[in-house]
C-alpha positions in Angstrom: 73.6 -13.9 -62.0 70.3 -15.2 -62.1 69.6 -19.1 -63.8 67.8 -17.6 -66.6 71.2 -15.5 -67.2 69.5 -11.6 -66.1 72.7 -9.6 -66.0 70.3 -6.3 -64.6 69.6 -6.8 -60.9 66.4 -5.5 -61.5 65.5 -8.6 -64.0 67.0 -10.7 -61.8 64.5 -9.4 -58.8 61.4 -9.4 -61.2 62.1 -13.1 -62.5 62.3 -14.2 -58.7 59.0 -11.9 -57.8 57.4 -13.2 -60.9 58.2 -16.7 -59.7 56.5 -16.6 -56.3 53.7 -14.4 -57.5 52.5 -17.2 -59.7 53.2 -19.6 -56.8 50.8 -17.3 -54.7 47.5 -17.0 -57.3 47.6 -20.5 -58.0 47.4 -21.2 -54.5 44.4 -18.9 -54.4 42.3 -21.5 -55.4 42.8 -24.4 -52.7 44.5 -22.6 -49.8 42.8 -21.7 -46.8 41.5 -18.1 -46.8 43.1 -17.2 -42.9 47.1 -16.8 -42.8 49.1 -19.7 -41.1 51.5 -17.7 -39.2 51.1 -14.8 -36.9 52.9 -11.7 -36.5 55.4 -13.2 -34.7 56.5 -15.6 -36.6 56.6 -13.8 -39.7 59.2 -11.3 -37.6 61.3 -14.2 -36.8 61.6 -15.7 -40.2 62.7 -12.2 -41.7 65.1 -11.6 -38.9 65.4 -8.3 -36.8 68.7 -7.3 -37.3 69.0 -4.6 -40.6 72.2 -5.9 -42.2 75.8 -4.4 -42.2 75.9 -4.4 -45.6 74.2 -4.9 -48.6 72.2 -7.5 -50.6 71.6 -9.1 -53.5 68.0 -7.9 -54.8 67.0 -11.3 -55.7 68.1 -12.5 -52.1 65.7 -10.1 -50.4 62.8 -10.8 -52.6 63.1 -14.5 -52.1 63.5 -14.0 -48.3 60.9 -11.5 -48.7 58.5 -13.8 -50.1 59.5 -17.2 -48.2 58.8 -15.6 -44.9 55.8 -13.6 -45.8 53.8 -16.2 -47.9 52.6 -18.0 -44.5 51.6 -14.6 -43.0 49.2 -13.7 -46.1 45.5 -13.6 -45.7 44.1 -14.9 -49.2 42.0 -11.4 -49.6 42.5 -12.4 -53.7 40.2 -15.7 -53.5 37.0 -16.1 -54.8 36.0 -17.4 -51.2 37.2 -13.9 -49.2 33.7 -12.1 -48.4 35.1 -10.3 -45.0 35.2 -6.9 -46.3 34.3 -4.9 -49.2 37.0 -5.4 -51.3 37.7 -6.4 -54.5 40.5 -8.7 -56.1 42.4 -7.4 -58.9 41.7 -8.1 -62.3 44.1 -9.9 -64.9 44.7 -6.9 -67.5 44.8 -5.1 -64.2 47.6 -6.7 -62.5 49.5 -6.8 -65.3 49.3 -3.1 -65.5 50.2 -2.5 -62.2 53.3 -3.9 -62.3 54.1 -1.9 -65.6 53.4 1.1 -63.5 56.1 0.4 -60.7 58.4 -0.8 -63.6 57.2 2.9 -65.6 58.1 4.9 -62.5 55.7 7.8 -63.8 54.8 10.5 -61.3 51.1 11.2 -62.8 51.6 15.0 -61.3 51.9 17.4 -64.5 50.2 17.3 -68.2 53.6 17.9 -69.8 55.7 15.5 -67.6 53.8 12.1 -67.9 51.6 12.8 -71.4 51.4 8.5 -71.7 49.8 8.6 -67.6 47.5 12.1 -68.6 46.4 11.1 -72.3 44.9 7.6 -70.3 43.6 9.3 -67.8 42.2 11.7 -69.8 40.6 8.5 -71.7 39.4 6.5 -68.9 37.7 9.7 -67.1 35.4 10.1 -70.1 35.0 6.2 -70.0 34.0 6.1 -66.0 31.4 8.8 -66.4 29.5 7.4 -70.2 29.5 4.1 -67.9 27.8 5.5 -64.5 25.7 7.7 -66.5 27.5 10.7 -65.0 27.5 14.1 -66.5 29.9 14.7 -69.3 32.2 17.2 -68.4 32.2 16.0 -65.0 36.2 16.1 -63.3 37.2 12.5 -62.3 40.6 12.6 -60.0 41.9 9.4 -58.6 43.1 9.3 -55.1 44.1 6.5 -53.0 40.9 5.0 -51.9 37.3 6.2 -51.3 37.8 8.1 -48.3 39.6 10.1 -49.6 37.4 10.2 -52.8 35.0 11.7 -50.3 37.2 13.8 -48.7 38.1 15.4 -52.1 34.4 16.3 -53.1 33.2 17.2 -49.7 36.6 19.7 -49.9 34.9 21.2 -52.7 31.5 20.7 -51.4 32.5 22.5 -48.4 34.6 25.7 -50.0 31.4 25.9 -52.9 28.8 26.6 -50.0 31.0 29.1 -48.3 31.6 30.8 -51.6 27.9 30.9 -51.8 27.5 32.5 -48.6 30.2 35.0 -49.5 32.8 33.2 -47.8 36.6 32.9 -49.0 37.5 29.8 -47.0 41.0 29.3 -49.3 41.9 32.9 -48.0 40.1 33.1 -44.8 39.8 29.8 -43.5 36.5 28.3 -40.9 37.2 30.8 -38.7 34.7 32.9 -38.3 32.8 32.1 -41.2 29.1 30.7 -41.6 28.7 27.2 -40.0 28.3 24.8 -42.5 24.9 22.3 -41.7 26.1 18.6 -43.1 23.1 15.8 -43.3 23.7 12.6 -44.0 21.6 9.4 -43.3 21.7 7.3 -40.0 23.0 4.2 -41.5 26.2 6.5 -43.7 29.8 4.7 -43.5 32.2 6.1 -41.2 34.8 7.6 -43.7 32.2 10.1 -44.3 32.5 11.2 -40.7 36.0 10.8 -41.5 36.3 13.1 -43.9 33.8 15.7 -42.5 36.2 15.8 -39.4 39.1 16.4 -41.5 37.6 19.3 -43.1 36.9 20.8 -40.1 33.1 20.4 -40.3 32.3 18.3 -37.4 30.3 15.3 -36.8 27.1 15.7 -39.6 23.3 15.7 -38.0 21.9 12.7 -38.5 18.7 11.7 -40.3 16.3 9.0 -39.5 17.1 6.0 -42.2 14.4 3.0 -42.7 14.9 -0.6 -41.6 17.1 -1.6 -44.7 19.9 2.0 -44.3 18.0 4.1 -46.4 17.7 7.8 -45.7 13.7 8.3 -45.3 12.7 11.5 -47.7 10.3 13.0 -45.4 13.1 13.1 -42.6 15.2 14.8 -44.9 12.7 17.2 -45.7 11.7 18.1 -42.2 16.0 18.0 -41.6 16.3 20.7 -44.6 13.5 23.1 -43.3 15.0 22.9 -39.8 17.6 25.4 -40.7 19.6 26.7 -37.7 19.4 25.4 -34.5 18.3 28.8 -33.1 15.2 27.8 -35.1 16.1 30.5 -38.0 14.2 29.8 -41.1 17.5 30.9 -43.4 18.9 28.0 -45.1 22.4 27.7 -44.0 25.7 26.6 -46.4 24.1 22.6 -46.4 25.6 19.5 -47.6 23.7 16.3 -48.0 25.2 13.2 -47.9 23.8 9.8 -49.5 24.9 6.5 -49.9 24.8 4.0 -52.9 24.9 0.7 -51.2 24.7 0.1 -47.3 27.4 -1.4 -45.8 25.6 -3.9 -44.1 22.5 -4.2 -46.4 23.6 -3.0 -49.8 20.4 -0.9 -49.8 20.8 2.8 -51.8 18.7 5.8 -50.7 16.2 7.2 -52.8 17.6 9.6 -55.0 14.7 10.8 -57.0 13.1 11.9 -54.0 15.9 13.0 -51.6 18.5 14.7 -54.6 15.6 16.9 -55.9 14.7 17.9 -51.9 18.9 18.8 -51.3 19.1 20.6 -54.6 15.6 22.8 -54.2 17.0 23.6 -50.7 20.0 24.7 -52.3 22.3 22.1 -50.9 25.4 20.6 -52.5 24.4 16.8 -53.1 27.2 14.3 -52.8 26.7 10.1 -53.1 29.3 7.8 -51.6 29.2 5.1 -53.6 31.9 3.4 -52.7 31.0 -0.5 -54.2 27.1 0.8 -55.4 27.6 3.3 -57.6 29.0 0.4 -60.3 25.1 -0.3 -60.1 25.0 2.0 -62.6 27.0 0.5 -65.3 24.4 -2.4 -65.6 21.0 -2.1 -67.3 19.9 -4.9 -64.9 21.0 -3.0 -61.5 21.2 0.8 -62.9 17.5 1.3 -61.3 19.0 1.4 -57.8 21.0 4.6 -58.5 17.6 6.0 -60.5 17.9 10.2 -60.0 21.7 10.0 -58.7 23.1 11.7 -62.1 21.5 15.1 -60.7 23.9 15.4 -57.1 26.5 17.6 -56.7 29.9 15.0 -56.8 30.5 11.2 -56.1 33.0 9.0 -54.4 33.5 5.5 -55.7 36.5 3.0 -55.3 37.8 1.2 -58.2 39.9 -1.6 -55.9 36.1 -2.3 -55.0 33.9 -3.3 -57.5 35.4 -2.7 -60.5 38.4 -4.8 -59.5 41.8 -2.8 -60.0 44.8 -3.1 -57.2 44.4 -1.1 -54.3 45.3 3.1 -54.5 42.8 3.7 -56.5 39.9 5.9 -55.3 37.6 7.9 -57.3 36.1 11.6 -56.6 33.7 12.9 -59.4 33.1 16.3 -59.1 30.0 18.3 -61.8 31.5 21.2 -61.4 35.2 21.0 -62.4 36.5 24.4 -61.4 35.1 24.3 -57.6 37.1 20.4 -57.8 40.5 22.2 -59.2 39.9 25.4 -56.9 39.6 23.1 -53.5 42.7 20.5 -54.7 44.7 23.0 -57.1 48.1 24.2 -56.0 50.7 26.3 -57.9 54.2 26.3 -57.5 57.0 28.3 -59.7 58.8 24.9 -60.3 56.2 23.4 -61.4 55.7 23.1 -65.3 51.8 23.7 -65.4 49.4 23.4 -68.4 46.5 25.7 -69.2 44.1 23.3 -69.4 44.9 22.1 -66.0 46.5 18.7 -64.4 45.9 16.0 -62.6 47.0 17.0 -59.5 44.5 19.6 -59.3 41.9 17.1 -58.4 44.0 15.1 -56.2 44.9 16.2 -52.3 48.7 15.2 -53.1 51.3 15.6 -55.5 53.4 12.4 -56.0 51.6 9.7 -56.8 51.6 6.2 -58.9 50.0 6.4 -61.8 47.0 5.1 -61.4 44.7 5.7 -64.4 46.6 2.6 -66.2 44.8 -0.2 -64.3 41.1 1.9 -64.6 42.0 2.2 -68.1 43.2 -1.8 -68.3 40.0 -2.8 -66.3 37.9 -0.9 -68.7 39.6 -1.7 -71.7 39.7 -5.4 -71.3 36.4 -5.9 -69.9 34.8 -3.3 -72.1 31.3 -2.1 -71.8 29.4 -5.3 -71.4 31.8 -7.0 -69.4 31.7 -4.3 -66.9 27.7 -4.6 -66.4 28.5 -8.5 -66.5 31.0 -8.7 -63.4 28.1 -6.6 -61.9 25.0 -9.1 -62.6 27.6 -11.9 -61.6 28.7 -10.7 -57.9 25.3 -9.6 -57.3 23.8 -13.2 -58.5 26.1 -14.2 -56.4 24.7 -12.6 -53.0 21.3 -14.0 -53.9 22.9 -17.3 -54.3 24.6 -16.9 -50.8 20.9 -15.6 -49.3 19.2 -18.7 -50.8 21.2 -20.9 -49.3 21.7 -19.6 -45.3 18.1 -19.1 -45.3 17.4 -22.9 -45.7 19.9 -23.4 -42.8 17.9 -24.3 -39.8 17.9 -21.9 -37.0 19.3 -18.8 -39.6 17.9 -15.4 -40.9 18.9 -13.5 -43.9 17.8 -10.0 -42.2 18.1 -8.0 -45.5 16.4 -7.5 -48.7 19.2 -8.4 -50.8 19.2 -6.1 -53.7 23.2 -5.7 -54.5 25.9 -7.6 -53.3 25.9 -7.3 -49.6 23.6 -10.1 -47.5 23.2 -9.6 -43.6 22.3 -12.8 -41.5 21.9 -14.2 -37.8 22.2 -17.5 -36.1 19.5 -17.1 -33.8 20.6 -15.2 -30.6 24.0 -13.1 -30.5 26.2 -15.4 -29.0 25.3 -18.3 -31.6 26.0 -15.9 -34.4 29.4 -15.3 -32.7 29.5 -19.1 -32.2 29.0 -20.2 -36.3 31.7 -16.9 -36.8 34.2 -18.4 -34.9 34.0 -22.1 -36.0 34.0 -20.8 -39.7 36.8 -18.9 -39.5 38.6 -21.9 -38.1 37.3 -24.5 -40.7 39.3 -21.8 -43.1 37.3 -22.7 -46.2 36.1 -19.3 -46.3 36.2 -15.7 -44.6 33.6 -14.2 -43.2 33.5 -11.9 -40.5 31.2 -10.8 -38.0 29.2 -7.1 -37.3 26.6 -5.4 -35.2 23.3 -4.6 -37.5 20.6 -2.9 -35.7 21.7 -4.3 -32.2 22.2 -7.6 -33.0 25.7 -9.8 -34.0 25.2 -10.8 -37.7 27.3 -12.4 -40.1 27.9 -10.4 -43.2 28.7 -11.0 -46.4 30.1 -9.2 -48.9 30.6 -10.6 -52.7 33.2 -8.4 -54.6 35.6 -11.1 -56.2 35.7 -10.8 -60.1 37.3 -14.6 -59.4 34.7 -15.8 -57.0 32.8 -18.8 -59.3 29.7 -20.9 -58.6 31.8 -23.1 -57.3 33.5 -21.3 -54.9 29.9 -20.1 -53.6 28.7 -23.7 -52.8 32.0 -24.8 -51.0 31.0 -21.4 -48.8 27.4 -22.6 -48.3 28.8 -25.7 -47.2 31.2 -24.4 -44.9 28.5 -22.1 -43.1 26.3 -25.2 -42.5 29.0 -27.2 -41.1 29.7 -24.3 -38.8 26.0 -23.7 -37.9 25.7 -27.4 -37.5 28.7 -27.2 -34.6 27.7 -24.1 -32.6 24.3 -25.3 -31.5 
């Protein structure tokens, strides 16, 4: 029996998780960022033999969590800038564990009505808050790539219906090729995606210095139309970005959706940290014109700060989302009005609209555009600073939350990289911009504080003062 007398196993398993999670997020704020142990040692401290018989569930966790807790990276901090990724908020977490404690599989209208009547809320909440069209399908996958992947699936089937093409019934085969354009500078899970669908690798078009797909290429990329030099306009996709990876940047929109929609393409924008722009009168500029494209592709684990699994595909036009996701099945207990699984490539799933709808609840409408302001005042903070560093170069314009820098020559860069990641104050990795080695950052920490900024700052001079 557990000390605090928890007669269920299950309680007795929570109280011991609840324990060492606590122990683990109030480390957050002193530990260093890197794990301790390595692969390795985390295998010998759990052991490699499965047992003969069983254990208690308390047992497990606590071995669980003793020999794991060296091998964790501290991705929650305030001072993790590696990647694009989010911590998770408070109202957030809390929810999450509710949903593995709820057990709901968010497949079927009828079956889960508390998981459908919140997602049902927090769609209508997502698209008032990006200033997408009402009516607009929202279905939450498990990251942004496959966000992507969901409205290019429609994307891709819509422009073959156009043509006169049945791809549900017939398949690629022997249908009209389908032209995909997407910028240069566009993140590799669109590629991703486009290879999944069986579209190929898209044709590039030139981007400017900053990522930013260049409207006159586009233009002269849309009149191209085959490469036989036919002046039909073939089933097109265009594919823009809200936020570079590197640079943060967002392509024009008023100038490049209006070309893609007059050519009679299908417009979609992966947002994947940007698009949030649009939920702050300060930042909403930078997705100016987006509103009008065909679908969107946003992560909530990103920017918006909820646990990971939690993608976002927007789709305008609702029936070409459920015609390219929906699946019927005789079992199954459908609803006329459709479920949420019809805008999801999968059936079981967690239920993932409770932490949206916790983030959005708690935060509400102003706290939303507030964690935006913050993280991006945040990567002007960090710009500031490394470009009073002797011998460094902020190489973007810094207009979200992303900020691009060098050391000089390559192998300094790599130089400062390595010796930060070893001082463990902080992590920041490393990338290849342009041609050259850069150090990038990326601010997307609801937790990350002033504080935590300036003990960054500090970290990146010392390193830059020890790789001369």
């Amino acid at each position: 029996m557990d000390p605090r007398g928890a007669a269920d196993p299950r309680e007795a398993a929570l109280h011991r998780a609840y324990d060492h999670a606590v122990h683990w997020l109030a480390s957050l704020s002193e530990r260093r960022i890197p794990a301790r142990a390595s692969v390795e040692e985390v295998v010998r401290a759990l052991g490699t033999e499965l047992p003969d018989g069983p254990s208690p569930p308390e047992d497990v966790i606590e071995l669980l969590a003793t020999a794991c807790e060296p091998g964790l990276t501290g991705f929650p901090s305030g001072r993790f800038y590696g990647f694009v990724i989010g911590g998770t908020e408070p109202a957030a977490l809390a929810a999450d564990w509710l949903v593995s404690a709820w057990d709901q599989n968010s497949v079927l209208r009828l079956i889960s009505p508390a998981h459908t009547a919140v997602e049902d809320i927090a769609e209508g909440w997502l698209l008032d808050l990006l200033g997408l069209p009402p009516g607009s399908a929202v279905g939450f996958t498990t990251g942004a790539t496959m966000a992507n992947f969901t409205c290019l699936a429609a994307a891709r089937d819509t422009v073959l219906r156009r043509a006169g093409w049945n791809t549900a019934r017939d398949g690629l085969s022997g249908g009209p090729a389908v032209r995909v354009l997407a910028g240069e500078c566009r993140h590799m899970t669109i590629d991703l995606a486009l290879r999944y669908l069986g579209l190929g690798a898209p044709r590039p078009v030139a981007t400017d210095s900053q990522g930013r797909i260049i409207p006159a290429a586009l233009l002269d990329a849309l009149a191209a139309g085959t490469d036989e030099g036919a002046r039909s306009e073939p089933p097109t996709i265009v594919a823009l970005q809200a936020g570079e990876i590197h640079t943060g940047a967002f392509d024009p929109f008023e100038e490049t959706v209006e070309a893609a929609r007059a050519a009679g393409a299908w417009v979609h924008i992966d947002g994947a940290f940007g698009l949030w722009a649009a939920a702050s009168p300060e930042y909403a500029r930078l997705t100016a014109g987006c509103a009008r494209a065909d679908s969107w592709a946003t992560d909530a684990h990103k920017t918006l700060n909820v646990p990971y699994d939690c993608g976002l595909a927007v789709v305008r036009d609702a029936p070409a989302l459920r015609a390219a996701m929906g699946q019927r099945g005789d079992y199954l207990i459908q609803h006329e009005r459709g479920d949420p699984f019809d805008k999801v490539p999968e059936l079981s799933r967690r239920g993932r609209a409770f932490t949206v709808w916790a983030v959005l609840r708690s935060l509400g409408r102003s706290g939303v555009a507030a964690l935006v302001e913050r993280l991006c005042h945040h990567a002007s903070v960090f710009a500031h600073g490394i470009a009073a560093i002797e011998g460094a170069r902020v190489l973007n314009d810094v207009v979200f939350t992303q900020v691009c820098a060098d050391f000089g020559d390559d192998a300094r860069t790599d130089r400062v990289l390595d010796r930060l990641l070893a001082d463990g104050t902080v992590w920041i990795s490393g990338s290849t911009w342009n041609g050259r080695r850069v150090m990038r950052i990326s601010v997307c920490n609801w937790s990350t504080t002033d504080d935590d900024v300036a003990r960054a700052l500090d970290a990146i001079r010392r390193a830059a003062a020890a790789a001369p």
